[in-house]
C-alpha positions in Angstrom: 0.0 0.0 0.0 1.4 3.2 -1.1 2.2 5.6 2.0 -0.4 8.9 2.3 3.0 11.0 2.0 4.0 9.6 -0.9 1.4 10.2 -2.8 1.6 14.3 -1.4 5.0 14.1 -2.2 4.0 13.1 -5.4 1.1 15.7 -5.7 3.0 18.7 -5.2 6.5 17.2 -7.7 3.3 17.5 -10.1 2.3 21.0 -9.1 5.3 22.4 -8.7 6.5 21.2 -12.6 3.3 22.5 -13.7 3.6 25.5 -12.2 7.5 26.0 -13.4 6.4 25.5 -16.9 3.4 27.9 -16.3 6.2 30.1 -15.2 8.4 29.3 -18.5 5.3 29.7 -21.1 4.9 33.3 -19.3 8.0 34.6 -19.7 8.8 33.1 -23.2 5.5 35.2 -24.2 6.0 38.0 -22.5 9.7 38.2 -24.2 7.9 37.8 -27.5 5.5 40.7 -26.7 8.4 42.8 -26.2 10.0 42.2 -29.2 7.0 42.8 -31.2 6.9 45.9 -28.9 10.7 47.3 -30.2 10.0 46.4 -33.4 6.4 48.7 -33.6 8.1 51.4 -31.7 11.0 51.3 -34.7 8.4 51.6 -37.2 6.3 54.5 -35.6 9.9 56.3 -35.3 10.3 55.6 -39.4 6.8 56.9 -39.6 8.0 60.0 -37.5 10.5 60.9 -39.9 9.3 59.9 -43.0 6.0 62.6 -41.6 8.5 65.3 -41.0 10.1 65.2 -44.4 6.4 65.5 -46.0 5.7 67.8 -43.8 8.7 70.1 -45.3 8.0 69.1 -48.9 4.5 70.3 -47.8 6.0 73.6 -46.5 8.2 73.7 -49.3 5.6 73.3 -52.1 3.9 76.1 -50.0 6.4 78.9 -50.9 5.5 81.5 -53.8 5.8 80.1 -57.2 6.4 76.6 -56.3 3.5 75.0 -57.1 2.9 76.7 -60.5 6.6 75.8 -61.2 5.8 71.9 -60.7 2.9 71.9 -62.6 5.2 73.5 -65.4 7.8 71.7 -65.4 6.3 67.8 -64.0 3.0 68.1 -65.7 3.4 70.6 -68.8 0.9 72.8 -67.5 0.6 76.1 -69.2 -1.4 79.2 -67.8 -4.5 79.2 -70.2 -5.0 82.5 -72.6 -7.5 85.4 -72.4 -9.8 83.8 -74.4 -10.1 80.7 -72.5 -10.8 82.3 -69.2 -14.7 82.2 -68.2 -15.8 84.1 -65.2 -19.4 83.2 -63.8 -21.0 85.8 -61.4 -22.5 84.3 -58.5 -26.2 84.6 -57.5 -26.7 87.8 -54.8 
């Protein structure tokens, strides 16, 4: 007959190996979560950058003359002539 504190012993071996590999499986995940984490925070810093050089293309673009000289030059854009001008009066 097998002794009452064997089979306790033998309980808590069990729990204490489950509870280690509980312990294990945490931190494995919680590693992968933070490298997941580094790598979003790398991309939002990417982002960052890659916003303030639109941002000073934008303010660039914004000077006098700029944007008439890209549609120029980029698109072949010519200012149209006298004749092709229509003005329409609004209703008052």
């Amino acid at each position: 007959m097998i002794r009452l504190d064997t089979v306790f012993v033998t309980v808590l071996v069990v729990l204490l190996t489950a509870s280690a590999l509980g312990i294990v499986a945490s931190q494995h995940h919680a590693r992968k979560l933070h490298i997941a984490l580094e790598h979003e925070q790398g991309r939002s810093r990417s982002l960052e950058v890659e916003q303030g050089q639109f941002e000073a293309e934008e303010s660039s673009l914004a000077e006098h003359g700029q944007i008439e000289q890209r549609a120029r030059e980029q698109l072949k854009m010519l200012s149209p002539r006298s004749g092709q001008i229509i003005v329409l009066k609004g209703r008052s």
